[in-house]
C-alpha positions as CSV (number, residue, x, y, z in Angstrom):
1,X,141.4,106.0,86.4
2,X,138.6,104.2,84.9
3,X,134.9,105.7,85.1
4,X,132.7,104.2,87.4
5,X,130.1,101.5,85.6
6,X,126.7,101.9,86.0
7,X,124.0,99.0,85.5
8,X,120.2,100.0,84.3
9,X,117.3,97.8,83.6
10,X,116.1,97.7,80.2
11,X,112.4,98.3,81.9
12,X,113.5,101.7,82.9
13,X,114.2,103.3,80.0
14,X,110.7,104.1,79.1
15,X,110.7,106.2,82.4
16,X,114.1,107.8,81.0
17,X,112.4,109.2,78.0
18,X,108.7,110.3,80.0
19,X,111.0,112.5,82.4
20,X,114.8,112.2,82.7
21,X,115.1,114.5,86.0
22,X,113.0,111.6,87.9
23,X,115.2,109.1,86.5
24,X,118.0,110.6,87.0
25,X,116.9,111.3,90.5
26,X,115.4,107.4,91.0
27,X,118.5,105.5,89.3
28,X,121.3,107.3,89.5
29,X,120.7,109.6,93.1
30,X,119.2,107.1,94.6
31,X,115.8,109.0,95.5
32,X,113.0,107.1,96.7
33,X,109.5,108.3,96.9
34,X,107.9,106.7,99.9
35,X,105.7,104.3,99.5
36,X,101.6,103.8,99.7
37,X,99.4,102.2,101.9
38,X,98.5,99.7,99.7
39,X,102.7,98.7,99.1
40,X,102.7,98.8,102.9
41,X,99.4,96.5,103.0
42,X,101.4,94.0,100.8
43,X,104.7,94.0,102.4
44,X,102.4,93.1,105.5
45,X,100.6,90.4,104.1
46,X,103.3,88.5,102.1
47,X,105.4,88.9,105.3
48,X,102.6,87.1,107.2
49,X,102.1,84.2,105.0
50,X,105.7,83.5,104.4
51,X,105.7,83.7,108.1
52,X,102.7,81.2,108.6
53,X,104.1,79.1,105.8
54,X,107.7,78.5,107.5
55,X,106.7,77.3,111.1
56,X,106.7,73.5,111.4
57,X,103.7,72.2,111.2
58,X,104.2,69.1,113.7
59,X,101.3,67.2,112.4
60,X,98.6,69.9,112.8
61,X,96.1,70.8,110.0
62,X,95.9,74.7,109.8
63,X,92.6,75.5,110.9
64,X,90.8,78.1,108.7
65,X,88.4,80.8,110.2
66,X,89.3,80.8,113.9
């Protein structure tokens, strides 16, 4: 039975050598920490404008300010 393959980004490997129990536990267990309010504030917003940006526009000029 071969061994199961495992793919890591080269970016990582920095975190690898600072602690290897975090990286273990981020890219290989999976574990997440949860996330700020400023990730959550820019979830939101790109969400919003991508949103805004995909509605038809049916020959209206986007007003700004209102």
């Amino acid at each position: 039975m071969a061994a199961p393959s495992l793919t890591v980004r080269a970016s990582s490997w920095g975190g690898l050598f600072d602690c290897a129990y975090k990286w273990e536990g981020e890219h290989l267990l999976g574990m997440r920490k949860p996330s700020g309010m400023r990730a959550h504030l820019g979830t939101s917003i790109h969400a919003s404008t991508a949103a805004f940006d995909k509605r038809p526009a049916a020959g209206r000029i986007a007003a700004l300010g209102r």
